[in-house]
C-alpha positions in Angstrom: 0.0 0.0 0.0 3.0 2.4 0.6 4.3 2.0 -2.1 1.4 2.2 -4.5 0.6 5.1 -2.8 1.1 8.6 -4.6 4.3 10.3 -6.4 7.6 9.7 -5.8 7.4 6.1 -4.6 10.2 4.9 -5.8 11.7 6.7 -2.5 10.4 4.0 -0.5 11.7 1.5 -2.5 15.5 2.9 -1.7 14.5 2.9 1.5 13.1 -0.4 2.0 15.9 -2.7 -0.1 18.8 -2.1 1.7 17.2 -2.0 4.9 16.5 -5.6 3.7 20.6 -5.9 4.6 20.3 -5.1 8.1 18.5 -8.0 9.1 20.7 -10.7 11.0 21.7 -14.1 9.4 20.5 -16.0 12.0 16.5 -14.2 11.3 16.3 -14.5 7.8 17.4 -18.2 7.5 14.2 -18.9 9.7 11.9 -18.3 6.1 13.9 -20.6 3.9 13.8 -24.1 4.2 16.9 -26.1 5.7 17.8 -27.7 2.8 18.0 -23.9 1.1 20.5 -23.4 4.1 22.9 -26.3 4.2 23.4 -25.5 0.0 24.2 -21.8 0.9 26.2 -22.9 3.6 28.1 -25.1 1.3 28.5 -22.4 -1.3 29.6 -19.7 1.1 32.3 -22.1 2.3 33.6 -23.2 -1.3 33.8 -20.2 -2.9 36.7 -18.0 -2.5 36.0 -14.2 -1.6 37.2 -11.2 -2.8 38.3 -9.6 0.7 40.7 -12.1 1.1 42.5 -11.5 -2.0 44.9 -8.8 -1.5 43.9 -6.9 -4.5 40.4 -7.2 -4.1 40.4 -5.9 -0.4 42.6 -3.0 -1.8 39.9 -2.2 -4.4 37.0 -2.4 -2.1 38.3 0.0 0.3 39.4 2.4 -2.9 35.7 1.9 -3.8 34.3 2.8 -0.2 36.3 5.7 0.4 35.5 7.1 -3.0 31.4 6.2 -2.1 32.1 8.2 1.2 33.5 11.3 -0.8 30.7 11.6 -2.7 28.1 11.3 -0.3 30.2 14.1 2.0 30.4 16.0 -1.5 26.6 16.0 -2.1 25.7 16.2 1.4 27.1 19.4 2.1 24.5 21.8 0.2 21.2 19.6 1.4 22.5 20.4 5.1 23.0 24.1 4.4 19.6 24.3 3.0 18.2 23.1 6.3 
């Protein structure tokens, strides 16, 4: 109903999806079945990740301080409007 609700909804769609992120682990598993789990256990254990490369930890944190810039950049005039 929110969301259907008037102009500008997509607003509460960026608000809603990565709020989705915040939920714990140990919550979200409770609405998939356990078979669902063990595979993504599985998978999460057999795959290699990025962060552990060295490379790939170095570009992550490149890409998060330049994503922090920007939001400090474009932040500034909204909070001297207020």
């Amino acid at each position: 109903i929110l969301i259907s609700s008037g102009n500008l909804s997509f607003l509460n769609w960026l608000t809603m999806i990565p709020a989705l992120f915040c939920f714990d682990d140990a919550f979200v598993s409770k609405i998939f079945s356990s078979t669902y789990r063990s595979s993504a256990l599985v998978a999460s254990y057999s795959h290699p990740s990025l962060a552990s490369a060295g490379i790939g930890q170095l570009f992550r944190r490149l890409i998060n301080f330049i994503f922090g810039i920007l939001i400090i950049k474009f932040s500034v005039p909204v909070v001297k409007n207020l």
